[in-house]
PyMOL Python script that loads the backbone (N, CA, C, O; Angstrom):
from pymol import cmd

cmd.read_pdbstr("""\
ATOM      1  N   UNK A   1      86.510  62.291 280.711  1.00  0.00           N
ATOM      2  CA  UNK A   1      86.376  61.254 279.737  1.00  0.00           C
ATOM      3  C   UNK A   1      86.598  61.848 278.344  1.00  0.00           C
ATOM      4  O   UNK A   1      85.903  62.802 277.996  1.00  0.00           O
ATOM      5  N   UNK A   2      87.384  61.416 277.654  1.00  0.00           N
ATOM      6  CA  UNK A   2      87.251  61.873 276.291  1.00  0.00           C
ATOM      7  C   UNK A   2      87.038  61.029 275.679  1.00  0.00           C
ATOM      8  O   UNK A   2      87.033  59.816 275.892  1.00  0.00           O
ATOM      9  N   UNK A   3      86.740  61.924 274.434  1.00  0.00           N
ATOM     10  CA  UNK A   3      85.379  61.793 272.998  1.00  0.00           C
ATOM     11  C   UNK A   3      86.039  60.821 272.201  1.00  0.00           C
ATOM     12  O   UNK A   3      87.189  60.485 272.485  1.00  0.00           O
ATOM     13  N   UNK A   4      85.174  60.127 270.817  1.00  0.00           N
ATOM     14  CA  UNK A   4      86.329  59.364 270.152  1.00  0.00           C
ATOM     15  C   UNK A   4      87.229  59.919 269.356  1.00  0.00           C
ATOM     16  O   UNK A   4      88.369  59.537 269.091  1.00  0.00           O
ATOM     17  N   UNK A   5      86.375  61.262 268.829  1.00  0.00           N
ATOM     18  CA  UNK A   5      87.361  62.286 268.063  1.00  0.00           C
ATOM     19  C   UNK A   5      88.786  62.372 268.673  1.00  0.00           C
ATOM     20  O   UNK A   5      89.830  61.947 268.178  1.00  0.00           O
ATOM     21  N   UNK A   6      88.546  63.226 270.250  1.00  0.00           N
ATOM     22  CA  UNK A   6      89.926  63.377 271.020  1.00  0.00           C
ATOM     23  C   UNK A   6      90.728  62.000 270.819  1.00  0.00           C
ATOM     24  O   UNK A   6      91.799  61.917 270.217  1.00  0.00           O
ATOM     25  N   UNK A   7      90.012  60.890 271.443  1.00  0.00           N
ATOM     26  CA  UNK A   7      91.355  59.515 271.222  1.00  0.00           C
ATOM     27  C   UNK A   7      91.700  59.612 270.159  1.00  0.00           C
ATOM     28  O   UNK A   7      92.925  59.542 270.063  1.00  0.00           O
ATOM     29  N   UNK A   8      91.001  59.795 268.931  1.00  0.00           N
ATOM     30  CA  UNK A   8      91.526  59.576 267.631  1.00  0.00           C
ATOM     31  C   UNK A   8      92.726  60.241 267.177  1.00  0.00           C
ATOM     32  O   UNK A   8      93.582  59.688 266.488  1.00  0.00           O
ATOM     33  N   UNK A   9      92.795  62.043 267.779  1.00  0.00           N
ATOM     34  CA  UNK A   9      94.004  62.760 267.520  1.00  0.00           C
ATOM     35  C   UNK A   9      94.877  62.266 268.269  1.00  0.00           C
ATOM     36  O   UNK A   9      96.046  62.287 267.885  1.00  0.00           O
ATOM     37  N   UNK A  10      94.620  61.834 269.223  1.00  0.00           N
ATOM     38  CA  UNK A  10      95.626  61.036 271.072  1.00  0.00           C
ATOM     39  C   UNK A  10      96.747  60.875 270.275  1.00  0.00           C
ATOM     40  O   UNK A  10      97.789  61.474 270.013  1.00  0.00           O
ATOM     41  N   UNK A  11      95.753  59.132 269.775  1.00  0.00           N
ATOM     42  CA  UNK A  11      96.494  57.997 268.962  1.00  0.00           C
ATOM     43  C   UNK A  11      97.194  58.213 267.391  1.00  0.00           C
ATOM     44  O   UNK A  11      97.771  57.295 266.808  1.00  0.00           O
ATOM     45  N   UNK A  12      97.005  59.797 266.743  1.00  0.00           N
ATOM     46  CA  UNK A  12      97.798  59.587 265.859  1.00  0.00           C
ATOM     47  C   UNK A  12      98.820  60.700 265.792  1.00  0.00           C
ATOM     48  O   UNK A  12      99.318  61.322 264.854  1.00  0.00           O
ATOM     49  N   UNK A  13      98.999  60.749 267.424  1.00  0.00           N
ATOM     50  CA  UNK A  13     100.229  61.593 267.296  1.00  0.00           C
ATOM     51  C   UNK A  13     101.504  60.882 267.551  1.00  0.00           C
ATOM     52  O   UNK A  13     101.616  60.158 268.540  1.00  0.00           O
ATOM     53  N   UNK A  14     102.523  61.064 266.661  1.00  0.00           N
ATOM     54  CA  UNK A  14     103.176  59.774 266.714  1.00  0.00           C
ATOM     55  C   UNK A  14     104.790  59.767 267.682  1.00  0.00           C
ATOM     56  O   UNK A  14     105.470  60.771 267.890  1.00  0.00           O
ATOM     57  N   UNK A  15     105.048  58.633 268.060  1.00  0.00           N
ATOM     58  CA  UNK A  15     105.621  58.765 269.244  1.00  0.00           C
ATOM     59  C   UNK A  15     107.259  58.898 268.655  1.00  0.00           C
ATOM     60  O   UNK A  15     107.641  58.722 267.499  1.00  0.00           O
ATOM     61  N   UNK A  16     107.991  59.233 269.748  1.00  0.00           N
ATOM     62  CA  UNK A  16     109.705  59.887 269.403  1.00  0.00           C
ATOM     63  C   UNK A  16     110.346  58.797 269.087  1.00  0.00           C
ATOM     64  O   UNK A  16     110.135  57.743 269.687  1.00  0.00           O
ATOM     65  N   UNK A  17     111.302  58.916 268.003  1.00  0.00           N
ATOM     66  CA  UNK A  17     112.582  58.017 267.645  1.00  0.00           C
ATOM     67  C   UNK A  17     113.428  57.896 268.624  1.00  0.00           C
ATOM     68  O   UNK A  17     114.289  57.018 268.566  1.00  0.00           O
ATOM     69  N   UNK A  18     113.358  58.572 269.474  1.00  0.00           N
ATOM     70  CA  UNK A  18     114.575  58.712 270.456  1.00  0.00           C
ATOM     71  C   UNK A  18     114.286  58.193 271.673  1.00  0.00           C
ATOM     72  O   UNK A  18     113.192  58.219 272.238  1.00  0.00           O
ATOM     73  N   UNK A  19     115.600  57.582 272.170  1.00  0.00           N
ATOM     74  CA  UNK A  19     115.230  56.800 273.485  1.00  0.00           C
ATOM     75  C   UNK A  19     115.521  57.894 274.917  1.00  0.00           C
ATOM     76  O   UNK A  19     116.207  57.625 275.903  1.00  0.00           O
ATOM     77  N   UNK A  20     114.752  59.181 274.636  1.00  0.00           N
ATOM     78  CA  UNK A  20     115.042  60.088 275.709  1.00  0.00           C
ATOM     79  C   UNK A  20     113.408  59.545 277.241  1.00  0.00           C
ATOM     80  O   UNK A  20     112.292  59.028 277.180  1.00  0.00           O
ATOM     81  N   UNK A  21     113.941  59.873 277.886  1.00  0.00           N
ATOM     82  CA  UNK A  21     112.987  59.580 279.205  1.00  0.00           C
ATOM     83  C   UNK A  21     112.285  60.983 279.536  1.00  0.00           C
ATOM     84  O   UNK A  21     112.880  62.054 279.419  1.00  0.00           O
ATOM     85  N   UNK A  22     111.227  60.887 279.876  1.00  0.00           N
ATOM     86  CA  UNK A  22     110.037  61.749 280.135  1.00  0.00           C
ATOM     87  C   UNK A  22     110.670  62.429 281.516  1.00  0.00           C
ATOM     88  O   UNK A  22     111.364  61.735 282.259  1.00  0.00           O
ATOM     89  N   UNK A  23     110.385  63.876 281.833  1.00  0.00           N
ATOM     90  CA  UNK A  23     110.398  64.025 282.929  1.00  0.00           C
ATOM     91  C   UNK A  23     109.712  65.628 283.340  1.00  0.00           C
ATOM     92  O   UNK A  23     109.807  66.597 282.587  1.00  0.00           O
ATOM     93  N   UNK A  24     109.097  65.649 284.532  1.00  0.00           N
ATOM     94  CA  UNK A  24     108.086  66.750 284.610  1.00  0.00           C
ATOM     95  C   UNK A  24     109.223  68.049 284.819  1.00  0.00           C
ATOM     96  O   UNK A  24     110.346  68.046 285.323  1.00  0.00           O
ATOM     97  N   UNK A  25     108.523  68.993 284.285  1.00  0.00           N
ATOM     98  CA  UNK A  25     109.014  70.339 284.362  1.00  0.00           C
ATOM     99  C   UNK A  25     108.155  71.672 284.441  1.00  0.00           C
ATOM    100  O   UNK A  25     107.264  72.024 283.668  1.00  0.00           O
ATOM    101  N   UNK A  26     108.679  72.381 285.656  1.00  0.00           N
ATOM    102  CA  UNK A  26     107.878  73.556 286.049  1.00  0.00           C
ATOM    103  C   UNK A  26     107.834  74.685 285.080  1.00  0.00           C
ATOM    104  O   UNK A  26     108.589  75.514 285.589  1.00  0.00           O
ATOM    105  N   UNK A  27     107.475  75.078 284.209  1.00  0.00           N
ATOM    106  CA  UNK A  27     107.640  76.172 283.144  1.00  0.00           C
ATOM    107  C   UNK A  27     107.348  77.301 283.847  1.00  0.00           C
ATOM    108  O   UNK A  27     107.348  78.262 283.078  1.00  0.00           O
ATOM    109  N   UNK A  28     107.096  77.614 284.987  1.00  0.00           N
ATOM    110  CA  UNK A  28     106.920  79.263 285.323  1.00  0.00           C
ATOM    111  C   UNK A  28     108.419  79.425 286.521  1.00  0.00           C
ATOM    112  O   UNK A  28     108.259  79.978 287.610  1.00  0.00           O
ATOM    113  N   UNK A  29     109.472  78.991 286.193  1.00  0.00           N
ATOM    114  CA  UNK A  29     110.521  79.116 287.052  1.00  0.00           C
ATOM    115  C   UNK A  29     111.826  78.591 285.566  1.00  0.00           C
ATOM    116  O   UNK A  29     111.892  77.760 284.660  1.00  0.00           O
ATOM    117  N   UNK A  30     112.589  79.643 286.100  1.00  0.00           N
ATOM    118  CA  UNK A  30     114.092  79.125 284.648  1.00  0.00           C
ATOM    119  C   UNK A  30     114.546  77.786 284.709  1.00  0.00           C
ATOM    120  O   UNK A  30     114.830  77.063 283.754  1.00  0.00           O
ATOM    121  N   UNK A  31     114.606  77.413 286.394  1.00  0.00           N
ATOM    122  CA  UNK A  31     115.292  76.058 286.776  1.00  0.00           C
ATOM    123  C   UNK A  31     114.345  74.900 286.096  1.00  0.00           C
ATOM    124  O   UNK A  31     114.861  73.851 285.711  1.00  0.00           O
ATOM    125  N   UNK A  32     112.840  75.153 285.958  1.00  0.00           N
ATOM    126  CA  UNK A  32     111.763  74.411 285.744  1.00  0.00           C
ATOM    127  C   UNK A  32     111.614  73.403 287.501  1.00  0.00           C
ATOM    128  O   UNK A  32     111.083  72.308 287.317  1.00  0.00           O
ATOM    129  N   UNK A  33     111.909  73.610 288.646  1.00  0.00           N
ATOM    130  CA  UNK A  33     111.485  72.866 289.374  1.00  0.00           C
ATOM    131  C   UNK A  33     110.468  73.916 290.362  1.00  0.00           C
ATOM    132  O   UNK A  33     110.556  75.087 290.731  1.00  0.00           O
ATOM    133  N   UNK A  34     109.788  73.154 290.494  1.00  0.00           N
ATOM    134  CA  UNK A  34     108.525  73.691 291.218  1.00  0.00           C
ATOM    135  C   UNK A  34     108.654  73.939 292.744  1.00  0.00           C
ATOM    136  O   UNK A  34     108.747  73.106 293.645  1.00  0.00           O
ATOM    137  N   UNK A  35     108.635  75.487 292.819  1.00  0.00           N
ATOM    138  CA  UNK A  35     108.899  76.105 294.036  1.00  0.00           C
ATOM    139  C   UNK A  35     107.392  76.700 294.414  1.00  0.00           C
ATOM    140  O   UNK A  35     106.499  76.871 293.584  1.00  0.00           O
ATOM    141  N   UNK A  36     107.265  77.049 296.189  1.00  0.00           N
ATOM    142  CA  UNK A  36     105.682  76.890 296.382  1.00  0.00           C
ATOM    143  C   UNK A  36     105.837  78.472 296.357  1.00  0.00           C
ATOM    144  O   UNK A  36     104.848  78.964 296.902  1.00  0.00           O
ATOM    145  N   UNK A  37     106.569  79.268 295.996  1.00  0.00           N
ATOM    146  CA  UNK A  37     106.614  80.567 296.141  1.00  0.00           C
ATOM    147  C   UNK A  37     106.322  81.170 294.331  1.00  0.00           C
ATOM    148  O   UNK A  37     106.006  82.308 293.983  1.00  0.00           O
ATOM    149  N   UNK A  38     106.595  79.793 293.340  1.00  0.00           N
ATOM    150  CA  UNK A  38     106.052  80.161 291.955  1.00  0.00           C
ATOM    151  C   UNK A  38     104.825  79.798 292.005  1.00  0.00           C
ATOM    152  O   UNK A  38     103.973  80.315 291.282  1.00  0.00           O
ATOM    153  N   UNK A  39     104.556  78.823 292.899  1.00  0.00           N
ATOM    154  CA  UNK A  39     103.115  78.265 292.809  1.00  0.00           C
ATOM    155  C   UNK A  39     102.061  79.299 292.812  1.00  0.00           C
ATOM    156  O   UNK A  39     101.342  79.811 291.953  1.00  0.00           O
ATOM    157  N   UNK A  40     102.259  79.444 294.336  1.00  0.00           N
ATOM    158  CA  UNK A  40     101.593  80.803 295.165  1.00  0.00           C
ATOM    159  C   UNK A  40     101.586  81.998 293.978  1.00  0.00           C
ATOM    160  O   UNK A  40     100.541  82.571 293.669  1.00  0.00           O
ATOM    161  N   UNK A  41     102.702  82.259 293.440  1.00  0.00           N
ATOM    162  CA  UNK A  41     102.517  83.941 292.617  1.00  0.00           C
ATOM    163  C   UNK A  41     101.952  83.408 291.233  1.00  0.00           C
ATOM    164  O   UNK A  41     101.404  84.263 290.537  1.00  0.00           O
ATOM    165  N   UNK A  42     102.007  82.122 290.741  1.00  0.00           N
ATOM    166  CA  UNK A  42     100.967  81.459 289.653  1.00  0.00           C
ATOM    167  C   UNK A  42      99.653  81.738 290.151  1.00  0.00           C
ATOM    168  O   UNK A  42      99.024  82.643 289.602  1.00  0.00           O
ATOM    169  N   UNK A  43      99.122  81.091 291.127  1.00  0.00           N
ATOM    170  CA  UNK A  43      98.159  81.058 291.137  1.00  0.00           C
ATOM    171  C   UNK A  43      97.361  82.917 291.453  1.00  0.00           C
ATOM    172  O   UNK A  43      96.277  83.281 290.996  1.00  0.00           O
ATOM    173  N   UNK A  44      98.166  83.646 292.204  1.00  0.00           N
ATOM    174  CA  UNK A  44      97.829  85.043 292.359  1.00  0.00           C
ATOM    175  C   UNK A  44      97.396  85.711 290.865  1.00  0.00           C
ATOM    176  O   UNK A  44      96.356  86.345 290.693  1.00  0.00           O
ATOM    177  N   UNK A  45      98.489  85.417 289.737  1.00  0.00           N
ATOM    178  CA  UNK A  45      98.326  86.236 288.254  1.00  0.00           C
ATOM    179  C   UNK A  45      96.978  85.299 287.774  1.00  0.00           C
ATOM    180  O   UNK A  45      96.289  85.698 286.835  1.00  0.00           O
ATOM    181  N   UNK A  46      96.761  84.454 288.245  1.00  0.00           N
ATOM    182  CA  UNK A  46      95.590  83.535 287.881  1.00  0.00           C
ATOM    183  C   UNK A  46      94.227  84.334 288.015  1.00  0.00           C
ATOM    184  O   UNK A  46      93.507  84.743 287.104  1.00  0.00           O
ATOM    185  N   UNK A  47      94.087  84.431 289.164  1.00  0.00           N
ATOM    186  CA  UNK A  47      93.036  84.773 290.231  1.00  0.00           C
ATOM    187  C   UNK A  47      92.891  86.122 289.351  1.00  0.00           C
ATOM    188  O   UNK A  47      91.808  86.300 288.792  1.00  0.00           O
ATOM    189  N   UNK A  48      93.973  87.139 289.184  1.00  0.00           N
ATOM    190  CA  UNK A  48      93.851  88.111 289.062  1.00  0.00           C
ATOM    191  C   UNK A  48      93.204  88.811 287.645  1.00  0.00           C
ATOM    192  O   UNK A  48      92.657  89.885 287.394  1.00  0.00           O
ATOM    193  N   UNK A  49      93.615  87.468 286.778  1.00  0.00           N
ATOM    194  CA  UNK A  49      93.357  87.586 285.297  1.00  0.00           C
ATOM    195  C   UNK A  49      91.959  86.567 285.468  1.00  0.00           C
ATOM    196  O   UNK A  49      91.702  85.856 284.497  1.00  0.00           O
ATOM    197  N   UNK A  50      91.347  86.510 286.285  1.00  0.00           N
ATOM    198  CA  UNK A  50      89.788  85.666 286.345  1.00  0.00           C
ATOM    199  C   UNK A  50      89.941  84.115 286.491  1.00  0.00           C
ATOM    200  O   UNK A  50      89.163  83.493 287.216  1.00  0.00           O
ATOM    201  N   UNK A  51      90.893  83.523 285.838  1.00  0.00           N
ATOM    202  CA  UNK A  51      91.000  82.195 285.233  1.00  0.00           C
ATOM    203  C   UNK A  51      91.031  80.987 286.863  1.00  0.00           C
ATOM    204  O   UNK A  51      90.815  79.776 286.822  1.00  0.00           O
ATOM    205  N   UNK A  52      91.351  81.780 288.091  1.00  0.00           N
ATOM    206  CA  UNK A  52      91.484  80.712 289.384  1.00  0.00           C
ATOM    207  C   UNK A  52      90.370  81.521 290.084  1.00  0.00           C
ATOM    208  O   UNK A  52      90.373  82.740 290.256  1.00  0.00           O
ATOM    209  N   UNK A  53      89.537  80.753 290.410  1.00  0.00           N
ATOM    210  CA  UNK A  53      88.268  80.870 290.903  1.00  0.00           C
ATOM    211  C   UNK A  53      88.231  80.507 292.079  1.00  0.00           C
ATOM    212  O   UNK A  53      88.442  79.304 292.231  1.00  0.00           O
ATOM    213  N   UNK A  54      87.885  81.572 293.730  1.00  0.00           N
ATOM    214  CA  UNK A  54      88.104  80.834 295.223  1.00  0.00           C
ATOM    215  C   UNK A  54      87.029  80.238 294.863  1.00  0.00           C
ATOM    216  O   UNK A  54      86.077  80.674 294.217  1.00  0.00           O
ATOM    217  N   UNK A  55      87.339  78.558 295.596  1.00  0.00           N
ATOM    218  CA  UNK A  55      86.515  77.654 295.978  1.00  0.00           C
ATOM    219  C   UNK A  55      85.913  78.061 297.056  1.00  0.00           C
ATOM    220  O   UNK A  55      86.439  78.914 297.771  1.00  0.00           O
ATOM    221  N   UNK A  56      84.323  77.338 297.439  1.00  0.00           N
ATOM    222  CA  UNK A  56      83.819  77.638 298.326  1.00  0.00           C
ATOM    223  C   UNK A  56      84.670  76.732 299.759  1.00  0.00           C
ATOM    224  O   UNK A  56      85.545  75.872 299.858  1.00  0.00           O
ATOM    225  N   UNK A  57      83.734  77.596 300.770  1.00  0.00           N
ATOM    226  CA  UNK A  57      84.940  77.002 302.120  1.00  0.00           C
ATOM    227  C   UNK A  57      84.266  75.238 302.104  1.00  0.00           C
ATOM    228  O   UNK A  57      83.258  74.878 301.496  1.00  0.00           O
ATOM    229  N   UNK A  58      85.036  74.499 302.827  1.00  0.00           N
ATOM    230  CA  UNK A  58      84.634  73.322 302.787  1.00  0.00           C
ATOM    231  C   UNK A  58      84.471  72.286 301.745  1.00  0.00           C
ATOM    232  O   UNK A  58      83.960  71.187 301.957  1.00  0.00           O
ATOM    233  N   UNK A  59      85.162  72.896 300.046  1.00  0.00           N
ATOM    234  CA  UNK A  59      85.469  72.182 298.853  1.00  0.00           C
ATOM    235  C   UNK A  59      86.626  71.537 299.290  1.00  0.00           C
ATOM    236  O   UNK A  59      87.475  72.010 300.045  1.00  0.00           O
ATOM    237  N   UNK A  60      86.613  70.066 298.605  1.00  0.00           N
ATOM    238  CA  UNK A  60      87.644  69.400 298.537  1.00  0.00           C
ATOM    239  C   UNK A  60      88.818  70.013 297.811  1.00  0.00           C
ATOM    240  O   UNK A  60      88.712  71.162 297.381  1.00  0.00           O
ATOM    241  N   UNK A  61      90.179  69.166 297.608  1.00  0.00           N
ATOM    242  CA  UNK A  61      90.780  69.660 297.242  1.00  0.00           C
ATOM    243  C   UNK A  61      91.109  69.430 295.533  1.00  0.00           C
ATOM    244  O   UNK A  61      90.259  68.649 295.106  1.00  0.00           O
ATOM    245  N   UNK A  62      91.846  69.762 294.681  1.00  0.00           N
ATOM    246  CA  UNK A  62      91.611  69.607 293.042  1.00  0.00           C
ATOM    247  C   UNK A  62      91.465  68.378 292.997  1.00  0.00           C
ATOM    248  O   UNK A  62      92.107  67.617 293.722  1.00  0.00           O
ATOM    249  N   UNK A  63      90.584  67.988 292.127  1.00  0.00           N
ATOM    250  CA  UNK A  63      90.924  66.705 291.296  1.00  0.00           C
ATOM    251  C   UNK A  63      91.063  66.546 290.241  1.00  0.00           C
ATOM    252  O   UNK A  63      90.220  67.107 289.541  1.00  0.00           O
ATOM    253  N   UNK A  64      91.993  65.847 289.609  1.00  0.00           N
ATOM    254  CA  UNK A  64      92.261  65.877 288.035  1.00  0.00           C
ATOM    255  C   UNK A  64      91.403  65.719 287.273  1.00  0.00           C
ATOM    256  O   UNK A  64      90.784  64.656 287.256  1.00  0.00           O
ATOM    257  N   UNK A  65      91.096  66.827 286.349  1.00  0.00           N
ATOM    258  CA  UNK A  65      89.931  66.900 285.321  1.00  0.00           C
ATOM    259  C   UNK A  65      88.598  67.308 285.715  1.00  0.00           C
ATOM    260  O   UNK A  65      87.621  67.049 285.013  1.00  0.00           O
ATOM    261  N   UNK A  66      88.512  68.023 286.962  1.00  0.00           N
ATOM    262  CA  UNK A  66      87.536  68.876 287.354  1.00  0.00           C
ATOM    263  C   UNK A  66      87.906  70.387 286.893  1.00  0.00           C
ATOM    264  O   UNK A  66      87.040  71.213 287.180  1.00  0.00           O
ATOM    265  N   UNK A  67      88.673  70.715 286.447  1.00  0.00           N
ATOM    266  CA  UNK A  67      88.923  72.226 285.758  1.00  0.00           C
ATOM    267  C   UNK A  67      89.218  73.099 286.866  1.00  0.00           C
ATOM    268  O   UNK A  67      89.247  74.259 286.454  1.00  0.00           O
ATOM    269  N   UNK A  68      89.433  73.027 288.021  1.00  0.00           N
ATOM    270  CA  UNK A  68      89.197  74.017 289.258  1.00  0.00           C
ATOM    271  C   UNK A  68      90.618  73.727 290.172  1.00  0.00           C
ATOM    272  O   UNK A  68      91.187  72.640 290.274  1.00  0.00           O
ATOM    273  N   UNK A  69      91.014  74.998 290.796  1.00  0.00           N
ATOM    274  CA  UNK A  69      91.868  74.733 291.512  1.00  0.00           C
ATOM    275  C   UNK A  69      91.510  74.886 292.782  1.00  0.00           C
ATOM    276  O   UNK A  69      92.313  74.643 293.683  1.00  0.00           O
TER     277      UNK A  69
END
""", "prot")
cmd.dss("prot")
cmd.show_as("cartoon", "prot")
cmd.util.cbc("prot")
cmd.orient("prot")
């Protein structure tokens, strides 16, 4: 849930002149499409630098905006 502060910056960031279309992109690969072999070695430099934490056995799987992978 965010704060009213956060909506407040949300809403005054202001949107593009341009009629370009949104589209997702993998930033840890040149192509930007998401391969499970960048995934996998993402999540390894993760783990390794502290930041991906093993879940306990029997945790669900992520949910958006729980912070956890």
């Amino acid at each position: 849930m965010l704060d009213a502060e956060d909506t407040k910056k949300i809403l005054a960031i202001p949107l593009s002149r341009y009629d370009i279309h949104n589209k997702l992109v993998w930033h840890h690969t040149k192509c930007g499409i998401y391969l499970t072999s960048s995934g996998y070695n993402n999540a390894k430099d993760l783990k390794k630098i502290g930041e991906l934490r093993s879940k306990p056995v029997g945790e669900s799987s992520k949910r958006i905006g729980d912070g956890n992978l």
